[in-house]
PDB file as gemmi writes it, atoms N, CA and C in Angstrom:
CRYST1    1.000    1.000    1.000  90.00  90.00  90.00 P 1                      
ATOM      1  N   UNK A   1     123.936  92.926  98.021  1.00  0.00           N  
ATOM      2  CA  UNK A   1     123.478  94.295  98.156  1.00  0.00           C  
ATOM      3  C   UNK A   1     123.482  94.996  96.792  1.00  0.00           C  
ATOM      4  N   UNK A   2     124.560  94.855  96.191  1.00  0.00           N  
ATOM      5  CA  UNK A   2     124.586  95.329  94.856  1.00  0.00           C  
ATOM      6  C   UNK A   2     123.603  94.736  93.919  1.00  0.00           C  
ATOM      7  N   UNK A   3     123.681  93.786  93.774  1.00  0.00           N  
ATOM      8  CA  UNK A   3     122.446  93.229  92.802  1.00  0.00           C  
ATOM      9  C   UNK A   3     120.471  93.556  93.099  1.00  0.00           C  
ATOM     10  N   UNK A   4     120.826  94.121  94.476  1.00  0.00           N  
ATOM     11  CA  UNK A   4     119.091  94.066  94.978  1.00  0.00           C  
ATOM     12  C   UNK A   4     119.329  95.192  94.606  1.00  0.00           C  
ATOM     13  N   UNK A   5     120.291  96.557  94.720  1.00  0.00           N  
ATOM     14  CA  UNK A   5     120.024  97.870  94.261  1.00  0.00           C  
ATOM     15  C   UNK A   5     120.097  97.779  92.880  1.00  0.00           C  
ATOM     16  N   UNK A   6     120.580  97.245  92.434  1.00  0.00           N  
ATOM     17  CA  UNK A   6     120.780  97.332  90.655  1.00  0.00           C  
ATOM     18  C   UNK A   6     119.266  96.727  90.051  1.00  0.00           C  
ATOM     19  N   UNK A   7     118.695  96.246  90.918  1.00  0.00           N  
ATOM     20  CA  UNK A   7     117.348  95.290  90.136  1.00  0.00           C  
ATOM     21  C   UNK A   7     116.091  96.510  90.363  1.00  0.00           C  
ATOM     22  N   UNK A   8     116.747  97.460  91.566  1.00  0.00           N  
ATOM     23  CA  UNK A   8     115.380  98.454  92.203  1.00  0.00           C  
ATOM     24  C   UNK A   8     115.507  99.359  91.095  1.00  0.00           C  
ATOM     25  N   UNK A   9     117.481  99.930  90.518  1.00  0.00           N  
ATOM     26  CA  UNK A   9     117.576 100.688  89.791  1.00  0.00           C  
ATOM     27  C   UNK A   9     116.845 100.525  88.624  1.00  0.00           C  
ATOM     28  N   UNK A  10     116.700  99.752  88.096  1.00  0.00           N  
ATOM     29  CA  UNK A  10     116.255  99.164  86.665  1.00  0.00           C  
ATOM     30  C   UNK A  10     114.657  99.681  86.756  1.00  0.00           C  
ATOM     31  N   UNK A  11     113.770  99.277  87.784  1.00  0.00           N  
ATOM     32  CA  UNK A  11     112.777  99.023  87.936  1.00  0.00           C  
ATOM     33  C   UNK A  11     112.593 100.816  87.738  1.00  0.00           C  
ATOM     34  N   UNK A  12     112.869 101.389  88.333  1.00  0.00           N  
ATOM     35  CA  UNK A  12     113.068 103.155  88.582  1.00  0.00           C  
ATOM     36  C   UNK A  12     113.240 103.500  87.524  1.00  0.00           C  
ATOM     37  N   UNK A  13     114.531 103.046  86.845  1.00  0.00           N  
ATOM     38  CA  UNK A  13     114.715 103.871  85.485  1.00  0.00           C  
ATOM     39  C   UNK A  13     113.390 103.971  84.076  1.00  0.00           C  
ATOM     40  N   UNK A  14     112.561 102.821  84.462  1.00  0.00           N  
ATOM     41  CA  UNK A  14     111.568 102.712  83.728  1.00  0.00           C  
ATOM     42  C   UNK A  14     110.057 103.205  84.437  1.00  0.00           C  
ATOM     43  N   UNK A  15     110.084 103.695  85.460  1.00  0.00           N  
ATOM     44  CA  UNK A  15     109.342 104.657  86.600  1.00  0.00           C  
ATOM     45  C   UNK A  15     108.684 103.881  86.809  1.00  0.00           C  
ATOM     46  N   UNK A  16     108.921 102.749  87.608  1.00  0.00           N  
ATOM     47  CA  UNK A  16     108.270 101.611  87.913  1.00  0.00           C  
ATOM     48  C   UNK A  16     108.853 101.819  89.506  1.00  0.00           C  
ATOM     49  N   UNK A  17     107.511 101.174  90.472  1.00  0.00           N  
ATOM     50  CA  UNK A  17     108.057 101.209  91.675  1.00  0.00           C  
ATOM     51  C   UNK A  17     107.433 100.040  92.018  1.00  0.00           C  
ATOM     52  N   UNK A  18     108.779  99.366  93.231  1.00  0.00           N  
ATOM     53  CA  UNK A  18     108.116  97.961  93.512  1.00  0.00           C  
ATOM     54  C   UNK A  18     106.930  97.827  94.424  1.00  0.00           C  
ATOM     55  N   UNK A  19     107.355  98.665  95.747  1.00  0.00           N  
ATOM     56  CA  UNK A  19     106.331  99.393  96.522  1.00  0.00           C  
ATOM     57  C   UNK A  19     106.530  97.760  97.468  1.00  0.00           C  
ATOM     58  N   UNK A  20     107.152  96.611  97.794  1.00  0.00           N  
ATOM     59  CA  UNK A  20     107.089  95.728  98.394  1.00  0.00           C  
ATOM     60  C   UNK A  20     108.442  94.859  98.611  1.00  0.00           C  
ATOM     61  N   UNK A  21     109.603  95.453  99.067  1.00  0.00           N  
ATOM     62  CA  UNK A  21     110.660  94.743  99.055  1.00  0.00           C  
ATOM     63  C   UNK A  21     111.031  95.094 100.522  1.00  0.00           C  
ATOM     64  N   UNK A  22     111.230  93.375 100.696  1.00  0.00           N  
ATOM     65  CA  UNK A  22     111.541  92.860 101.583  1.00  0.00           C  
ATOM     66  C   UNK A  22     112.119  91.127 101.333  1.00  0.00           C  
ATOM     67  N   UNK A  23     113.055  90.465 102.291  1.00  0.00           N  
ATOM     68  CA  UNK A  23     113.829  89.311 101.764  1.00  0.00           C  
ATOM     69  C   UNK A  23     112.698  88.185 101.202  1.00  0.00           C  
ATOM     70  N   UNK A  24     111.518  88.117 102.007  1.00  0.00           N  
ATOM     71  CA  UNK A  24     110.560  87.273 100.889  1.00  0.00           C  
ATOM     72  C   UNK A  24     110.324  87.334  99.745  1.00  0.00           C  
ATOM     73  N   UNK A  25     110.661  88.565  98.650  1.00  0.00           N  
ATOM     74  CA  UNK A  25     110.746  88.810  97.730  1.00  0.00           C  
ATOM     75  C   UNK A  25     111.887  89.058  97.006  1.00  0.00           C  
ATOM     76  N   UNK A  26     113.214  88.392  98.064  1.00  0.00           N  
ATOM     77  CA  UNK A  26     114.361  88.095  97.229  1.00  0.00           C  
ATOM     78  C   UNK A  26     114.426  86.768  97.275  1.00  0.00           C  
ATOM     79  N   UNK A  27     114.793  86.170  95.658  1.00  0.00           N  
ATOM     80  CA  UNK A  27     115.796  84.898  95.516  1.00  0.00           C  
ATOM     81  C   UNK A  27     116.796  85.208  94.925  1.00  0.00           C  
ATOM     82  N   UNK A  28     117.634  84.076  95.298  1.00  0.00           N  
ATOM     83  CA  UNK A  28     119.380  84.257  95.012  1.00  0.00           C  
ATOM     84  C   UNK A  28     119.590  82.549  94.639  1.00  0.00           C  
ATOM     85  N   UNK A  29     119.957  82.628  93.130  1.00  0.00           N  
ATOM     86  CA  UNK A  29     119.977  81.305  93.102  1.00  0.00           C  
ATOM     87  C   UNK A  29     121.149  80.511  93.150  1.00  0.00           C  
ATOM     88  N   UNK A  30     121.592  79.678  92.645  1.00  0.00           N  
ATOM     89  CA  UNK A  30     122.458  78.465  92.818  1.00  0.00           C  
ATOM     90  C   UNK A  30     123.640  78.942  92.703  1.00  0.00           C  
ATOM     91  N   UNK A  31     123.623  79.941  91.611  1.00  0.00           N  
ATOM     92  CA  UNK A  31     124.856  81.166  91.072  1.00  0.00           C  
ATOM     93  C   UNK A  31     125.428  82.042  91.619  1.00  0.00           C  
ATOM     94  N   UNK A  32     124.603  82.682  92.705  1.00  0.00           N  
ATOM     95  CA  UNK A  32     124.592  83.345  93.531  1.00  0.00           C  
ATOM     96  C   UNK A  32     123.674  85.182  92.736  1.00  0.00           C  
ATOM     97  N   UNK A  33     122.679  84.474  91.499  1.00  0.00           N  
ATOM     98  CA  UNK A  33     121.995  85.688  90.989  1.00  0.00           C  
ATOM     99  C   UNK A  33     121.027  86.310  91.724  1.00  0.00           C  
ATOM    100  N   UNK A  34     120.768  87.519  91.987  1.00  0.00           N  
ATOM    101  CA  UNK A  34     119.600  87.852  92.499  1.00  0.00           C  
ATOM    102  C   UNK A  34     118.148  87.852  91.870  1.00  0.00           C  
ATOM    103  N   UNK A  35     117.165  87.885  91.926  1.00  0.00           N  
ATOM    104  CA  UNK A  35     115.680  87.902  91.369  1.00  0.00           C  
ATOM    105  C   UNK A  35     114.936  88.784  92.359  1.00  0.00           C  
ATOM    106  N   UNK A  36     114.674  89.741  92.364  1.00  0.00           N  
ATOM    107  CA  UNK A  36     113.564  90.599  92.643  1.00  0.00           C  
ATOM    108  C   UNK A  36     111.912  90.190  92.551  1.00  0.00           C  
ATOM    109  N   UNK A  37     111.217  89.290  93.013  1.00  0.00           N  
ATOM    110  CA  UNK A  37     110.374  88.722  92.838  1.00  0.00           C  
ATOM    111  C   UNK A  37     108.656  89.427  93.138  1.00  0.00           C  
ATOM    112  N   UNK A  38     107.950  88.794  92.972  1.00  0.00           N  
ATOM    113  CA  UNK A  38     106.109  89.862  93.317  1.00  0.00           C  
ATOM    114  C   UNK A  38     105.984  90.675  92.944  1.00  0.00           C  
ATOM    115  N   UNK A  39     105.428  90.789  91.828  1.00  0.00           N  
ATOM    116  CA  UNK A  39     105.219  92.271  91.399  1.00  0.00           C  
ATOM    117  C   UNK A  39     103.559  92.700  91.721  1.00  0.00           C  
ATOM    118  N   UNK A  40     103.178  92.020  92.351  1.00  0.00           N  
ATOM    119  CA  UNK A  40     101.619  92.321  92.953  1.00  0.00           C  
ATOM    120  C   UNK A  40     101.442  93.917  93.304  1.00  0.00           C  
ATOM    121  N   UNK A  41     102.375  94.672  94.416  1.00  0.00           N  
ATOM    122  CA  UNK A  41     102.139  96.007  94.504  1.00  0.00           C  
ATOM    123  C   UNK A  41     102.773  96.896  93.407  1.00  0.00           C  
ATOM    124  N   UNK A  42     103.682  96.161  92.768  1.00  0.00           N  
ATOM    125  CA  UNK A  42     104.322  97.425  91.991  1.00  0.00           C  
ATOM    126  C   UNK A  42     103.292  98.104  90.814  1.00  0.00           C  
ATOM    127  N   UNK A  43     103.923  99.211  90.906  1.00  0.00           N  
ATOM    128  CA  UNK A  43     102.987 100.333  89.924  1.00  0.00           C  
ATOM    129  C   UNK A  43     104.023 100.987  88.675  1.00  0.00           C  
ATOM    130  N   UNK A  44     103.171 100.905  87.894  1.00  0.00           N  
ATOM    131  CA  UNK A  44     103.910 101.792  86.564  1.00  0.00           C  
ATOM    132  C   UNK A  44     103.705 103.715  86.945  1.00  0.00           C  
ATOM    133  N   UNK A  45     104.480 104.343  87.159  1.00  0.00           N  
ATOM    134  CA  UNK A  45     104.545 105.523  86.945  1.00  0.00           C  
ATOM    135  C   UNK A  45     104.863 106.418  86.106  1.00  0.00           C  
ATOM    136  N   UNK A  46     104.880 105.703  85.023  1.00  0.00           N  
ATOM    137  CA  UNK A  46     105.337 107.161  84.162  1.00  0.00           C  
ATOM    138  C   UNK A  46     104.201 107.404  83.373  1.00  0.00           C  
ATOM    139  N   UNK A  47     102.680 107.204  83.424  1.00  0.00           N  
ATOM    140  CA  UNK A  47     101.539 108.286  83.180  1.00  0.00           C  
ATOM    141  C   UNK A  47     100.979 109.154  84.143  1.00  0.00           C  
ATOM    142  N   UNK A  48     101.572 109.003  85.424  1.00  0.00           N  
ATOM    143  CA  UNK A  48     100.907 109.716  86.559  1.00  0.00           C  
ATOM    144  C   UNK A  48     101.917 110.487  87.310  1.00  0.00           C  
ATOM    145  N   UNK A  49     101.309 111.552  88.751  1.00  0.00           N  
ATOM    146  CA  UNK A  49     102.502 111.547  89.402  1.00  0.00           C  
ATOM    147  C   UNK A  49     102.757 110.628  90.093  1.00  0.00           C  
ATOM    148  N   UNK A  50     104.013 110.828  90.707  1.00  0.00           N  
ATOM    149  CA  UNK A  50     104.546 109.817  91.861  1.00  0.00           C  
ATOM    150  C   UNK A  50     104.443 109.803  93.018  1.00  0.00           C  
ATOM    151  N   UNK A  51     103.699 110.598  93.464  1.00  0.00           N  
ATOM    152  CA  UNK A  51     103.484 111.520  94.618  1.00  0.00           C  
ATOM    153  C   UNK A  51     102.307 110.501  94.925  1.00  0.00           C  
ATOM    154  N   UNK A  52     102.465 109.688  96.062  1.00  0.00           N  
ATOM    155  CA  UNK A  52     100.930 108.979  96.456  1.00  0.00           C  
ATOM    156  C   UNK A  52     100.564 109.227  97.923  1.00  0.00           C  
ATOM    157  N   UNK A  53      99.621 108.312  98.319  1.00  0.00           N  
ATOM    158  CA  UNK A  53      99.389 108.655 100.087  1.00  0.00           C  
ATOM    159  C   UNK A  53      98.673 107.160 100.130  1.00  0.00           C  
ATOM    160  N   UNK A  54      99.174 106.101  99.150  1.00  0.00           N  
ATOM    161  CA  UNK A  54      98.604 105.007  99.524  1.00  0.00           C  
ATOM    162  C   UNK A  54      99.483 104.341 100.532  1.00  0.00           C  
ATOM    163  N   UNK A  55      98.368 103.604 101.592  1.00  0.00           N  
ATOM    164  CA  UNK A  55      99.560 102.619 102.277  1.00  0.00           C  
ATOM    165  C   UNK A  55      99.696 101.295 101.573  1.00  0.00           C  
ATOM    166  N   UNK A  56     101.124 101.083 101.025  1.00  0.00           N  
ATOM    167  CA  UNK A  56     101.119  99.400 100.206  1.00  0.00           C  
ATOM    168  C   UNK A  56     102.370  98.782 100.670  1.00  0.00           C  
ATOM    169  N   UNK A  57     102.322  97.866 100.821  1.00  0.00           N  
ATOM    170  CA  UNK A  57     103.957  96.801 101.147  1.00  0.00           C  
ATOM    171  C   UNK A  57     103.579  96.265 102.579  1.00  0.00           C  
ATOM    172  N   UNK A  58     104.490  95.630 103.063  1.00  0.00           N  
ATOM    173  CA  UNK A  58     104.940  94.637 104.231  1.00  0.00           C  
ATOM    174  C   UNK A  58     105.294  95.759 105.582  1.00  0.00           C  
ATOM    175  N   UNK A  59     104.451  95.492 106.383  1.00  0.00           N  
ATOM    176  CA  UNK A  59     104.676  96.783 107.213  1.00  0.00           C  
ATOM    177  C   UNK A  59     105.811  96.532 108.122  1.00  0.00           C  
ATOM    178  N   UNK A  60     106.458  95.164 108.372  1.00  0.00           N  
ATOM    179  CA  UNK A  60     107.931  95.764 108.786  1.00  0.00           C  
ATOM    180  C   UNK A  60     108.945  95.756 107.978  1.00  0.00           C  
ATOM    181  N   UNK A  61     108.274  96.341 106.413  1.00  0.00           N  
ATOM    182  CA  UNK A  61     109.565  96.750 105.655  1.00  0.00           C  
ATOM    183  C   UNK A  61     109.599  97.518 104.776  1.00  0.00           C  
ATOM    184  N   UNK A  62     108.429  98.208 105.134  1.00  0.00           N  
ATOM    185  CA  UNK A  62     107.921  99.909 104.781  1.00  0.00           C  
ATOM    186  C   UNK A  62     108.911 101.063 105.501  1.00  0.00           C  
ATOM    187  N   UNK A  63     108.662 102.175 104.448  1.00  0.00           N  
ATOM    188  CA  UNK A  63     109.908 103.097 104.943  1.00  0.00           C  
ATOM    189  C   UNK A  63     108.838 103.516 106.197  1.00  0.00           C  
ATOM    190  N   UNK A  64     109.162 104.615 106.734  1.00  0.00           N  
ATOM    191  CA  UNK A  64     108.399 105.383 107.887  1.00  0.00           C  
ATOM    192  C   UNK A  64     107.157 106.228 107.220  1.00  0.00           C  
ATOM    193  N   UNK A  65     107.705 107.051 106.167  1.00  0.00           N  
ATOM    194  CA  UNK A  65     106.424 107.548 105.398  1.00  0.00           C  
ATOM    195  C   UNK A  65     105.148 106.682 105.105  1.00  0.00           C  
ATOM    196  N   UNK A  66     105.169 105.806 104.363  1.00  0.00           N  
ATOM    197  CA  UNK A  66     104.245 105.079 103.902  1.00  0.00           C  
ATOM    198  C   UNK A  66     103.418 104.228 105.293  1.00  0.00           C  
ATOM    199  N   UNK A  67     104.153 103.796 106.024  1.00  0.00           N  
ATOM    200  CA  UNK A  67     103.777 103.471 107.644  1.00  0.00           C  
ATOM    201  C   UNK A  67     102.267 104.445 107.679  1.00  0.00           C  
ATOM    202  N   UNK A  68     102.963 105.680 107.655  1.00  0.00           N  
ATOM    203  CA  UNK A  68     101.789 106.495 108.140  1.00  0.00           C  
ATOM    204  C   UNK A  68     100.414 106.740 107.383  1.00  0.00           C  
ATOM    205  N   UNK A  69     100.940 106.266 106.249  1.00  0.00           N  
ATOM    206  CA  UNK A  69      99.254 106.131 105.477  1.00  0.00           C  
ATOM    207  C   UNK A  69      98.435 105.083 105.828  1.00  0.00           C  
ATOM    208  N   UNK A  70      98.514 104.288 106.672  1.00  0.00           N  
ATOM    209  CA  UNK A  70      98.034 103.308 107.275  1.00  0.00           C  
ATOM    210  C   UNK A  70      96.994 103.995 108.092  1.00  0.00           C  
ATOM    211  N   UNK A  71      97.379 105.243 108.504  1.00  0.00           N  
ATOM    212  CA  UNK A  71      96.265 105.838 109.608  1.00  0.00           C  
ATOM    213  C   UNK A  71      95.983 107.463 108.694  1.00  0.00           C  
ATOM    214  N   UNK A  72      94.582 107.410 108.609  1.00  0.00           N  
ATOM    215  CA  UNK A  72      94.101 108.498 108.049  1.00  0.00           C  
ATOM    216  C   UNK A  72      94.337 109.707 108.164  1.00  0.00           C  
ATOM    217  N   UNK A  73      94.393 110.229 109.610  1.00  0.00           N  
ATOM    218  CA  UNK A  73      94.934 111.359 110.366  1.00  0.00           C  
ATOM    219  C   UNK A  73      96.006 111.465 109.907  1.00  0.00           C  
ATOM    220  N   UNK A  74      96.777 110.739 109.482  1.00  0.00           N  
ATOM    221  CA  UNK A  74      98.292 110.764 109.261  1.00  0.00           C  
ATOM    222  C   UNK A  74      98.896 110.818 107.626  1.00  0.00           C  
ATOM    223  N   UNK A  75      97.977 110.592 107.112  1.00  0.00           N  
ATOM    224  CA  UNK A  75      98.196 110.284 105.558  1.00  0.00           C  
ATOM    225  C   UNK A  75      98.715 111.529 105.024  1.00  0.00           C  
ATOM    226  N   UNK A  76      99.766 111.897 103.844  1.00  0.00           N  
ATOM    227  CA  UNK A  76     100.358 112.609 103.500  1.00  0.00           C  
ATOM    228  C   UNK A  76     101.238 111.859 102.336  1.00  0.00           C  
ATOM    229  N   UNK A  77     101.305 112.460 100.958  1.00  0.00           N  
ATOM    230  CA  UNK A  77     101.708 112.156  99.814  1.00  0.00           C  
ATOM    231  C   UNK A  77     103.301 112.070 100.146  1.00  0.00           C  
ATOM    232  N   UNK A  78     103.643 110.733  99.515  1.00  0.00           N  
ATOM    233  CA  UNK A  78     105.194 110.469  99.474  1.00  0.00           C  
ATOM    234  C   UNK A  78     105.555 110.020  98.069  1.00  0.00           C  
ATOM    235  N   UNK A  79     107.007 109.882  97.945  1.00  0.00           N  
ATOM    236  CA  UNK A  79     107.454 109.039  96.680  1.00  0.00           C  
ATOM    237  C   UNK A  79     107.539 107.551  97.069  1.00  0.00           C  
ATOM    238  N   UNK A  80     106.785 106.910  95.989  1.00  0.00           N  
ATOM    239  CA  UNK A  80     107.011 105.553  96.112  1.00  0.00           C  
ATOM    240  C   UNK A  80     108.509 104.920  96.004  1.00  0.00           C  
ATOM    241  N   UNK A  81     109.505 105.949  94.794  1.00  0.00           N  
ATOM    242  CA  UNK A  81     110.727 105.453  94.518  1.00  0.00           C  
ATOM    243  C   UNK A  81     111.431 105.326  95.539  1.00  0.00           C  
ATOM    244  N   UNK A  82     111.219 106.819  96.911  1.00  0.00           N  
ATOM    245  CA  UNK A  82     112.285 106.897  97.646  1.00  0.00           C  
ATOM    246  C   UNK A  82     112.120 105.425  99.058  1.00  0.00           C  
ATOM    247  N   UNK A  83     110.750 105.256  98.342  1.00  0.00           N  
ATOM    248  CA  UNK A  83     110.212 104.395  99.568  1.00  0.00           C  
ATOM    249  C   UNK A  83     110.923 102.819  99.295  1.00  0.00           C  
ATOM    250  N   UNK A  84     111.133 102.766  97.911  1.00  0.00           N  
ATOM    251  CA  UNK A  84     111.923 101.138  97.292  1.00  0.00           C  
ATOM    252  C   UNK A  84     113.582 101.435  98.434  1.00  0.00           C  
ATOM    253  N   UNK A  85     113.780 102.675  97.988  1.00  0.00           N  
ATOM    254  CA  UNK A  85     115.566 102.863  98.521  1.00  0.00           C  
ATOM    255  C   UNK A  85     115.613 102.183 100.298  1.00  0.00           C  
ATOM    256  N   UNK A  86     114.438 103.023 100.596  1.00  0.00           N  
ATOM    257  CA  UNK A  86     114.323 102.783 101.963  1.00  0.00           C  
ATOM    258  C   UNK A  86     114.045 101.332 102.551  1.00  0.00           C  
ATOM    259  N   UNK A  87     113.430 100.387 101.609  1.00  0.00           N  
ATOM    260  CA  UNK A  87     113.070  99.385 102.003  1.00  0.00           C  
ATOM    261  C   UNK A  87     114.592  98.402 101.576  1.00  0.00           C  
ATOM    262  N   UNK A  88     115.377  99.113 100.557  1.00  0.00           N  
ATOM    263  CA  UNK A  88     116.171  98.372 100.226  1.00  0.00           C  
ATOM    264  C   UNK A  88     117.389  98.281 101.027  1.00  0.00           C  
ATOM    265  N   UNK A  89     117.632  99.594 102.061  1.00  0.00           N  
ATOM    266  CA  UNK A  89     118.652  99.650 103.073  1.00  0.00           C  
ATOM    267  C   UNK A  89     118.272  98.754 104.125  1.00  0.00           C  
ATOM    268  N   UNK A  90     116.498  99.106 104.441  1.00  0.00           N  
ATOM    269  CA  UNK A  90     115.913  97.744 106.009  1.00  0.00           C  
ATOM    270  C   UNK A  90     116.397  96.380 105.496  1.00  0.00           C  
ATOM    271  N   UNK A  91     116.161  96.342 104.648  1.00  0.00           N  
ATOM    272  CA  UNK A  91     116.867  94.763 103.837  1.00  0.00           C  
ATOM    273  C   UNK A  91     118.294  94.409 104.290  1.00  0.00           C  
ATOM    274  N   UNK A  92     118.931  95.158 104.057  1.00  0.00           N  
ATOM    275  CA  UNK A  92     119.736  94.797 104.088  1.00  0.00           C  
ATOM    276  C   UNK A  92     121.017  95.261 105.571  1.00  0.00           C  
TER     277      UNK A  92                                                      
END                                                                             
């Protein structure tokens, strides 16, 4: 648990969001290290806001916000960061 939040922290501190975590995108190797893996959805944020209304990630391991950008009627700007935290508690 500690190592998957410490790898999201890192990613954040450099306003980077993974936008796709879930255990297919954890390895833990022989050591017992973690790797944060796919960076296919993640986005660089620190030229833009953070504020999006895209739907991106694994939909059973999307927070509830981002869920809803899936349906148009429903779409409404969220943080991608708070959406890593959220995916990082379903994880775990």
């Amino acid at each position: 648990a500690k190592q998957l939040y410490a790898a999201v922290a890192f990613l954040h501190q450099h306003l980077i969001a993974h936008r796709d975590v879930k255990p297919e995108n954890i390895v833990i190797d022989g050591a017992g290290i973690l790797t944060l893996v796919d960076y296919s959805t993640a986005k660089d944020f620190s030229q833009e806001n953070p504020l999006i209304d895209a739907a991106v990630g694994t939909r059973d391991w999307i927070a509830p916000e981002v869920e809803l950008c899936f349906n148009e009627h429903t779409r409404k700007p969220y943080c991608p960061f708070r959406a890593d935290i959220w995916a990082v508690g379903n994880v775990l």
